[in-house]
C-alpha positions in Angstrom: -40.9 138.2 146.9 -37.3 139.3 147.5 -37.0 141.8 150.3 -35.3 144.4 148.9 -37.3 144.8 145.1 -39.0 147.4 145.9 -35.6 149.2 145.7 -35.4 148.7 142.2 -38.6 150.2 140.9 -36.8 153.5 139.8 -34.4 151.8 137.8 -36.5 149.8 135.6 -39.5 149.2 134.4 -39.1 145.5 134.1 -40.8 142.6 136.5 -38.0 140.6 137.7 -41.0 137.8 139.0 -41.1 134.2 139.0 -37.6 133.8 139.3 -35.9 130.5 141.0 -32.4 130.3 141.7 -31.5 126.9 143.0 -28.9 127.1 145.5 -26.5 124.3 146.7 -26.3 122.6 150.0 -22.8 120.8 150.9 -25.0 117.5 151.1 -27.7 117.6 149.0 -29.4 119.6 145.7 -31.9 122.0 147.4 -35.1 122.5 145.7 -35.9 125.9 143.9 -36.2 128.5 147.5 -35.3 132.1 146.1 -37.9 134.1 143.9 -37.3 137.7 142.9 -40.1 140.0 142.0 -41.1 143.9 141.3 -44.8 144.9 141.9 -47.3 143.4 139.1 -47.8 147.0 137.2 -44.6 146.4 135.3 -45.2 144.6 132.2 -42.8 142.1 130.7 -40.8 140.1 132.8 -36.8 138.9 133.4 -35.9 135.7 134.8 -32.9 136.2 137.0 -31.8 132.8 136.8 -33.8 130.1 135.2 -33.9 126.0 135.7 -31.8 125.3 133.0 -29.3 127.2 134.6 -29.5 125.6 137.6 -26.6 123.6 137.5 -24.1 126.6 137.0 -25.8 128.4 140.5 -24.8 124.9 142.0 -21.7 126.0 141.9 -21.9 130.0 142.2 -24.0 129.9 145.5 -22.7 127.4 147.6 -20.0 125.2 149.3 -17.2 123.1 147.5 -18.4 119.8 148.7 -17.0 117.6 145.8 -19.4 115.1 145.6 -22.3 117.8 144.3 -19.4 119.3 142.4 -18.7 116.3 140.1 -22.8 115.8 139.8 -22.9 119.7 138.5 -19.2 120.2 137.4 -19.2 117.1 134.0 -16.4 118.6 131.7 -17.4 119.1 128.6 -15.5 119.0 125.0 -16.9 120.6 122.0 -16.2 118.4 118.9 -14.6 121.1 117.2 -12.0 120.4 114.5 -8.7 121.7 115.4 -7.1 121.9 111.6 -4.0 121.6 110.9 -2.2 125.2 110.5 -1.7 126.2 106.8 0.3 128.2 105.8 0.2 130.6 102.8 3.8 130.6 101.8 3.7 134.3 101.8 0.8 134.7 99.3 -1.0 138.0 98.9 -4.5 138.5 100.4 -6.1 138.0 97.2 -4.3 134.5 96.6 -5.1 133.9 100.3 -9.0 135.0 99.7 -9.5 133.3 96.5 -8.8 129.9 98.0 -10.6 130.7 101.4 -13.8 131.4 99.4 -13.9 127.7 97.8 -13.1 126.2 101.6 -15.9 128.3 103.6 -18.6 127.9 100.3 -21.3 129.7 98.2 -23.8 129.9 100.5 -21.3 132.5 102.7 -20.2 134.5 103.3 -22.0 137.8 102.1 -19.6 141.0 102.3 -19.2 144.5 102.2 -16.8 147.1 101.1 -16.4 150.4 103.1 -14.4 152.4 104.8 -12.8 151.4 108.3 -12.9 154.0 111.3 -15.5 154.3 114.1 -18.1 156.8 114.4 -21.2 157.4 116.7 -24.3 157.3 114.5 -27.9 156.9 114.5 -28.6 153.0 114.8 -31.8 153.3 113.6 -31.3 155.0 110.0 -30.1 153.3 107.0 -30.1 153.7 103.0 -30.0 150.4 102.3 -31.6 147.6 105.2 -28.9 145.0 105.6 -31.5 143.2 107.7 -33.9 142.1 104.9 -31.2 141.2 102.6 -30.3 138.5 105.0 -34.0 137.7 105.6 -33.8 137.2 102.3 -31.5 133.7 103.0 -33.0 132.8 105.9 -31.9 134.7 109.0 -34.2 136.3 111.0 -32.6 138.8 113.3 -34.2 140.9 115.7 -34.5 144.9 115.9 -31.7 145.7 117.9 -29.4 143.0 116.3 -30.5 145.1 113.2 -29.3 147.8 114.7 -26.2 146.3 115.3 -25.9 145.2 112.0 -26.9 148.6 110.3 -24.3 150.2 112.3 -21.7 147.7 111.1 -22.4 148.1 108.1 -21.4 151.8 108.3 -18.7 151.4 110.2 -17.3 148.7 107.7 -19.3 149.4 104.6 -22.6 148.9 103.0 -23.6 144.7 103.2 -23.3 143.9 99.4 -24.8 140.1 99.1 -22.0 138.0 96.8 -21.4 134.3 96.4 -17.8 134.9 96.8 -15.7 136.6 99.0 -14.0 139.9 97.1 -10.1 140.8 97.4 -9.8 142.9 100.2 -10.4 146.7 100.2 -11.3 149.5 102.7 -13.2 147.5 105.0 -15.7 144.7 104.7 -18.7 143.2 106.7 -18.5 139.3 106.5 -21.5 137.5 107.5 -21.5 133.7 107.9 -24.3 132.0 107.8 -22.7 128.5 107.7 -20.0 127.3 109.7 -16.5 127.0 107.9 -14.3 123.8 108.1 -11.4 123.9 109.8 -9.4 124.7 106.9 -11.4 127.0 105.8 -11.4 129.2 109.1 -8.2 129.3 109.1 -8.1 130.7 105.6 -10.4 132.8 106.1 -8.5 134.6 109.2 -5.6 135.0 106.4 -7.5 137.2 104.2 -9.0 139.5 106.8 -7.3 142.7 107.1 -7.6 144.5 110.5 -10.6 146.9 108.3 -12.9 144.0 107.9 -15.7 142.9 110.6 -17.0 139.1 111.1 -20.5 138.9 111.6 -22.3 135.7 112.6 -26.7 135.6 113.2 -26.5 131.9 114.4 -23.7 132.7 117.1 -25.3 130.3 119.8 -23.9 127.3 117.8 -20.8 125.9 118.8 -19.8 124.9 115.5 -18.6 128.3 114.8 -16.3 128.2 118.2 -13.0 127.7 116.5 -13.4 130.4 113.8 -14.0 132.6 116.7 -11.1 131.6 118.7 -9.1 133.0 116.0 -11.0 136.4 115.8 -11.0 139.3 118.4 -14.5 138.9 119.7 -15.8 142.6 119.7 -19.6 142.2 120.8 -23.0 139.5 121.3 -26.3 140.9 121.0 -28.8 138.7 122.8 -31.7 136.8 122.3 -35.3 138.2 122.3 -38.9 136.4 120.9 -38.3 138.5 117.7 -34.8 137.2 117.4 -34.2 133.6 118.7 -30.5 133.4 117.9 -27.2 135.2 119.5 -25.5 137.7 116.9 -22.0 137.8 117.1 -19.8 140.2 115.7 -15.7 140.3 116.0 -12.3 141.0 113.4 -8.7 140.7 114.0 -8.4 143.9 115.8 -10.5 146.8 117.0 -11.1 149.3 114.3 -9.9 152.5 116.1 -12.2 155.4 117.0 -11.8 158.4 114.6 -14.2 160.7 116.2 -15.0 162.0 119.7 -18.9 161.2 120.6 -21.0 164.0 121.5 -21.1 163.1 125.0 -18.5 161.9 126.9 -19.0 159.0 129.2 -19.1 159.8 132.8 -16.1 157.9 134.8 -17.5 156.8 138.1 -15.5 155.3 141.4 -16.2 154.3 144.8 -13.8 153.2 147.8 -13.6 152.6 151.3 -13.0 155.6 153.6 -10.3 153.8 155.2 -7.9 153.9 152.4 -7.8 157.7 151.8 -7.4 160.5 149.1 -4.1 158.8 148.1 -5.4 156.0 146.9 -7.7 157.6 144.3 -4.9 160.7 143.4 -4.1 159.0 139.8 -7.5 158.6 138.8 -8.6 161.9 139.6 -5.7 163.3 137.9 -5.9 161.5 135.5 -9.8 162.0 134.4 -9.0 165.8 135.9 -6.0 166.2 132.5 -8.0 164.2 129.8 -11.1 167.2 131.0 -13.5 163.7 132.0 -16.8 164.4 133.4 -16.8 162.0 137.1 -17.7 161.4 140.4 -15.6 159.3 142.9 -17.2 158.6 146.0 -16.0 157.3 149.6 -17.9 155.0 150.9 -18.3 154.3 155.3 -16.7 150.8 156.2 -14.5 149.6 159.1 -11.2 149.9 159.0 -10.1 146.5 156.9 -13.5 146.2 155.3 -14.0 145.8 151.9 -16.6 147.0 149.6 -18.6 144.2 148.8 -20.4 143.8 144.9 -23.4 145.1 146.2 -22.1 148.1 147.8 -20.4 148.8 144.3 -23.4 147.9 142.4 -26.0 150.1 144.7 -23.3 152.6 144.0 -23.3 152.5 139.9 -27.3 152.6 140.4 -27.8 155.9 142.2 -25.0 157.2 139.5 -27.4 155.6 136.6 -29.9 157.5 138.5 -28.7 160.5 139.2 -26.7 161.0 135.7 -28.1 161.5 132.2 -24.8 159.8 130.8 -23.5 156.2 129.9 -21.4 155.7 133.2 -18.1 153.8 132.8 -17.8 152.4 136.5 -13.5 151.7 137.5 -12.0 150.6 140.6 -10.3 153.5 142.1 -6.6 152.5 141.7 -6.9 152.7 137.9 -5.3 155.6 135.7 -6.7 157.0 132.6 -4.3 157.4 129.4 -7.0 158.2 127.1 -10.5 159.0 127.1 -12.7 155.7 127.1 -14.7 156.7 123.7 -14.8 152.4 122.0 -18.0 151.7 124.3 -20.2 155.0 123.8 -19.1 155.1 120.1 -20.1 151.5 119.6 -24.1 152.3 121.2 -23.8 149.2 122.8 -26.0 148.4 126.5 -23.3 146.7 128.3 -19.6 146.4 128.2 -17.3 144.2 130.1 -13.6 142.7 130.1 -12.9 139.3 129.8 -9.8 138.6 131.5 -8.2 135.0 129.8 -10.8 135.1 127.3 -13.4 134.0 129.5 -13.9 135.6 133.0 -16.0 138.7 133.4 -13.7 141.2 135.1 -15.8 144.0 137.6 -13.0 146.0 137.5 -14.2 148.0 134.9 -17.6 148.1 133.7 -20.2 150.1 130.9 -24.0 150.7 131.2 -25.2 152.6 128.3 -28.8 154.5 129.2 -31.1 151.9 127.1 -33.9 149.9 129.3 -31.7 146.9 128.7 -28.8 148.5 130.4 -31.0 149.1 133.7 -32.2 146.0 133.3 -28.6 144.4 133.6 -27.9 146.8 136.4 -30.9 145.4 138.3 -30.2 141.6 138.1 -26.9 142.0 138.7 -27.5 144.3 141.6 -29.9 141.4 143.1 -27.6 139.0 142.8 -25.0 140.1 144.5 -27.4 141.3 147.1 -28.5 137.7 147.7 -25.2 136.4 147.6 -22.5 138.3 149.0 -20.0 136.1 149.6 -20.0 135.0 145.4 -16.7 137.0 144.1 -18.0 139.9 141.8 -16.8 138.6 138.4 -19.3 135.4 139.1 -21.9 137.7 139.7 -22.0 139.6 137.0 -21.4 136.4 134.7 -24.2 135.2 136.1 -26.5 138.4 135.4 -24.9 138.7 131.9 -26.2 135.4 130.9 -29.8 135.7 133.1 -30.2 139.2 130.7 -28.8 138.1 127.5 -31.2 135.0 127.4 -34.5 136.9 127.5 -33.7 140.4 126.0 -31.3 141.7 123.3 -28.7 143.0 125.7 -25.9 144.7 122.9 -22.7 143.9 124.9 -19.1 144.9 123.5 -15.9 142.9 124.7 -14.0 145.5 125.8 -9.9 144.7 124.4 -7.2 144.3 127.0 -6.3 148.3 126.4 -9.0 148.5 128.7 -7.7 147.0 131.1 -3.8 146.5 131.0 -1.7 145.9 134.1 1.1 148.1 134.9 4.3 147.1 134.6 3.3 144.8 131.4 4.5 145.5 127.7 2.5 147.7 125.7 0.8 149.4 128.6 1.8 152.9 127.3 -0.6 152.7 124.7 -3.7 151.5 126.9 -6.4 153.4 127.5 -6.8 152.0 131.4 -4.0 151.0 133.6 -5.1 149.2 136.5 -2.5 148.4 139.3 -2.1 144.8 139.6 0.5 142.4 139.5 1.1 141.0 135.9 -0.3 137.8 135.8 -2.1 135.2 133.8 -4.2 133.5 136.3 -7.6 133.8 136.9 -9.0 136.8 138.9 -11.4 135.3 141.1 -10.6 133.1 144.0 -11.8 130.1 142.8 -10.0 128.6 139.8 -13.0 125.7 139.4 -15.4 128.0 139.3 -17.8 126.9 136.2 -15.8 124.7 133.8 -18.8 123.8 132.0 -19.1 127.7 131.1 -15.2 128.6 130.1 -15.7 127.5 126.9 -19.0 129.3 126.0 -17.8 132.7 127.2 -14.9 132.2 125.2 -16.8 132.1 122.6 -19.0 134.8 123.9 -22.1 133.0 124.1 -24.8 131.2 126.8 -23.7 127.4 127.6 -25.2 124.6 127.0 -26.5 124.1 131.0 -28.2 127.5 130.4 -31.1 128.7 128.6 -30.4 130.6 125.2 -33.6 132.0 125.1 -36.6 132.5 128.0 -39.8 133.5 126.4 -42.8 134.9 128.6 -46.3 134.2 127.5 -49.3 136.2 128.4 -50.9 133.7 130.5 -50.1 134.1 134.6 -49.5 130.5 135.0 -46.5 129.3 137.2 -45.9 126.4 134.6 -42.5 126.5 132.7 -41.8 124.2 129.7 -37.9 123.1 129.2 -37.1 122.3 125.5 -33.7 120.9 124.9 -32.5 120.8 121.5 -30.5 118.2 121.7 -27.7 116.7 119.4 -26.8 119.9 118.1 -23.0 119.1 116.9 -23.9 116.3 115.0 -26.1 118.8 113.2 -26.2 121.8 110.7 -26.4 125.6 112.2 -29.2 126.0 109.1 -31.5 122.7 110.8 -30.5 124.2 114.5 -31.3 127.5 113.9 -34.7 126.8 112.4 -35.5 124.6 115.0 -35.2 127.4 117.4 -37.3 129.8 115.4 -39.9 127.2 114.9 -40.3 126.2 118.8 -40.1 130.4 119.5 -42.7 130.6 116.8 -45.1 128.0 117.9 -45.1 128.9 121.8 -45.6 132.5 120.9 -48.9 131.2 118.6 -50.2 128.9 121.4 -48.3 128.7 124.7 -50.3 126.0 125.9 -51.0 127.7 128.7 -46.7 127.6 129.9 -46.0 130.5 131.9 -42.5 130.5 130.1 -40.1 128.6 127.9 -36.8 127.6 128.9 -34.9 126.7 125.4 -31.3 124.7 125.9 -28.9 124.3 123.3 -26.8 120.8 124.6 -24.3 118.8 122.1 -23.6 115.9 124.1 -25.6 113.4 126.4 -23.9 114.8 129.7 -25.0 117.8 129.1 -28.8 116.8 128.2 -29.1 114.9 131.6 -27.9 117.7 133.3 -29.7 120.4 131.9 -33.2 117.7 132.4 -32.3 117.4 136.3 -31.9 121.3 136.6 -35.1 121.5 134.8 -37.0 118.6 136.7 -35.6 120.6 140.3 -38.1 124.2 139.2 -40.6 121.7 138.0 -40.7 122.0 134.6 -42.1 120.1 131.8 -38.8 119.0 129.5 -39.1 118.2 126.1 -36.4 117.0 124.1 -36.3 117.3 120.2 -33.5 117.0 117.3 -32.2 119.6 114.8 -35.0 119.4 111.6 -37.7 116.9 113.8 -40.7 118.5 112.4 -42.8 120.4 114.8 -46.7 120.4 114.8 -48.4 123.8 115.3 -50.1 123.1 118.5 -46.8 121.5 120.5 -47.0 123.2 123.2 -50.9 122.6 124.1 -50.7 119.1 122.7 -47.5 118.8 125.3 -49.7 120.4 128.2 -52.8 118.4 127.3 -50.7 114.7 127.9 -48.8 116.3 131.1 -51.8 116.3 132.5 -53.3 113.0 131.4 -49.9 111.4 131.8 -50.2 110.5 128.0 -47.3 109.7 126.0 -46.4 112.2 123.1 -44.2 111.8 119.9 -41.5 113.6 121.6 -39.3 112.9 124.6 -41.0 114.7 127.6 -40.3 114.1 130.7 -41.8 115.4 134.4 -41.3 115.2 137.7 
């Protein structure tokens, strides 16, 4: 058990046990050494890091050495189809939908008309259940994506199911069930207006990865047993708020005493004229020492503790220009920055007051405990995607206005100025870090040397099953995504007497042998399987039943 769990009791009532995180040695893969635990009267459970992750810790916790690097660090290219740009020789949105409907096809999207503006309501409430009209064709979505749909659906307008996408009104809620083609994305980015929301249930597929580079990604909502797939939700631009929640978020701050009042004056004046509720705290250090990420995270948790309110947590040379309303508006459990599209930024940082919000504030807060010398932005990428694979963490994208650099264009009309130099490079210190995951956040998803979805059983067994659900480019998101179900399904029927199942989502053969090694390292049994390979009822014991004769089965498995 990690030394310091018993410090996060009060913040959570989850059991962060059984977890390995494998770290890297400058001359050799080390085998599985860390576990983190809370005492055994919690009840579910949250894998800080899992094996099929494995291979991204290789390169957060330790040395360069570039020999392990090249075993861990394979560069991946997603076979997505970069169309050709076509234009619509100034046509009107209606022309522009009319042809984007026959390109994307009848299956999807399903829309809605409504009105556009962002209001704080109940996520829980709604006429008409968006949720089992799209159970209706096939996507199973679980309760707080269904939330997060019902709320979009406000926000943007009732889900009205259609075969083809209407001429553009208010607002509408686009949900696409089926990948578009190339062309067809890029038609269909013509005939949005900056009212209309993108909503996709299979989000975990990177066939959808180039209609999302063209969108403004505005949230993910995780994966949980009751919903196996990544909901993602995103538009042109951010609908802007039209209301003032009932609470405001509370602004919180820490620094080094070294650096003085000075360096905090604009933010407190700043949060002081907008009439902000905050606390800004000096912290003891040396003079020339930094505050490391677990002094900031320790920090934000005795504010989550001590505070009834979401807390918005800033560095302390930032300057308010408006109150910071898009993340408490939106109900979401986490919200984040991605500076370049794709790196987690800890300069500011949202934890809404759900169990999933502590949750995230307790693995990230482990992390950075066990590895302090990991830049903060790793460490919270890290926690994001330990979270988001076992529970639905809601997480909004926060847009650059939320963190804009002063001195760049446009700043006057950003909500948060931080002071930095205007730049386009990377914020942390490595620019290799993770190559294999730039593309994935980008898309605002889990990679494919992760685990989209960890599923506890009852049974107190130490064994862990690996499925890796392979080929998954070459296939349809429809055959992918009822793989997953079917595999959540059948191990939550009959475990097989697994502890947990690790479930990877890989496209390419690099990617399945690397995601098999990181499994075979936690000792795990791996199975591989294709898109639409049917599935008996009784995998999982069947698998454990010729593990332990050292039988062969009809599907790949493979064990140390």
């Amino acid at each position: 058990m990690f030394r310091s769990a018993s410090r996060l009791q009060s913040l959570t009532a989850l059991d962060i046990s059984g977890v390995k995180l494998v770290i890297r040695t400058a001359t050799s893969f080390a085998r599985p050494i860390v576990r983190f635990g809370l005492d055994k009267a919690h009840q579910t459970e949250v894998i800080a890091n899992t094996s099929a992750r494995a291979a991204t810790v290789f390169v957060i916790c330790c040395g360069l050495e570039q020999r392990a690097r090249q075993h861990c660090e394979t560069k991946f290219a997603f076979s997505v189809s970069k169309a050709r740009s076509y234009s619509h020789h100034r046509k009107t949105p209606t022309q522009a939908h009319a042809r984007s409907t026959r390109l994307i096809g009848r299956r999807g999207p399903f829309y809605c008309a409504g009105g556009p503006g962002m209001t704080r309501q109940d996520l829980k409430t709604n006429d008409h259940d968006p949720v089992q009209s799209l159970r209706a064709h096939g996507v199973r979505l679980g309760q707080r994506q269904g939330h997060r749909l019902q709320w979009l659906s406000r926000t943007f307008g009732p889900v009205v199911h259609c075969d083809d996408l209407p001429p553009p009104g208010r607002g509408r809620t686009i949900v696409l069930i089926d990948p578009p083609t190339g062309a067809g994305a890029e038609l269909l980015y013509g005939a949005l207006t900056s009212h209309d929301a993108v909503v996709i249930p299979f989000g975990e597929n990177p066939a959808f990865d180039f209609l999302k580079s063209k969108l403004t990604e505005f949230g993910t909502v995780g994966t949980s047993a009751d919903g196996p797939h990544e909901l993602w939700w995103g538009g042109r631009d951010w609908p802007a708020p039209d209301a003032a929640p009932a609470t405001a978020v509370r602004v919180v701050s820490c620094h080094p005493t070294t650096v003085g009042d000075l360096h905090v004056y604009h933010l407190r004046r700043s949060l002081q004229r907008l009439g902000l509720p905050f606390d800004v705290e000096a912290i003891d250090r040396r003079p020339g020492e930094r505050l490391s990420a677990a002094d900031k995270a320790d920090f934000i948790a005795r504010m989550w503790q001590r505070n009834r309110e979401p807390l918005l947590y800033v560095e302390a040379d930032v300057m308010f220009q408006a109150p910071p309303d898009l993340p408490h508006l939106a109900g979401c459990d986490f919200a984040v920055h991605k500076w370049n599209g794709w790196e987690m930024s800890p300069r500011t940082l949202y934890f809404g007051r759900s169990k999933a919000a502590g949750t995230m504030l307790t693995t990230w807060r482990e992390i950075a405990s066990s590895y302090p010398d990991i830049w903060d932005g790793y460490q919270i990428d890290q926690a994001w995607s330990a979270v988001s694979s076992q529970i639905a963490l809601d997480t909004v994208w926060l847009p650059r206005s939320y963190h804009a650099v002063a001195g760049e264009a446009g700043v006057r009309n950003a909500t948060i100025v931080h002071n930095l130099k205007p730049t386009k490079a990377d914020l942390g210190p490595d620019p290799d870090f993770a190559e294999v995951a730039r593309s994935p956040r980008r898309a605002g998803r889990v990679g494919a040397l992760e685990s989209l979805l960890v599923v506890r059983s009852k049974v107190k067994s130490g064994r862990g099953v690996t499925v890796i659900l392979r080929d998954v480019g070459s296939s349809s998101a429809r055959a992918a995504a009822d793989s997953i179900e079917k595999l959540t399904s059948a191990f939550v029927a009959d475990c097989g007497g697994f502890g947990r199942l690790e479930l990877s989502l890989c496209s390419w053969q690099p990617e399945v042998r690397i995601a098999r090694e990181a499994a075979l390292l936690a000792d795990n049994m791996v199975l591989e399987i294709i898109p639409g390979q049917e599935l008996p009822a009784n995998l999982f014991a069947a698998t454990a039943t010729s593990g332990a004769a050292h039988r062969p089965t009809t599907f790949n498995a493979h064990r140390r």
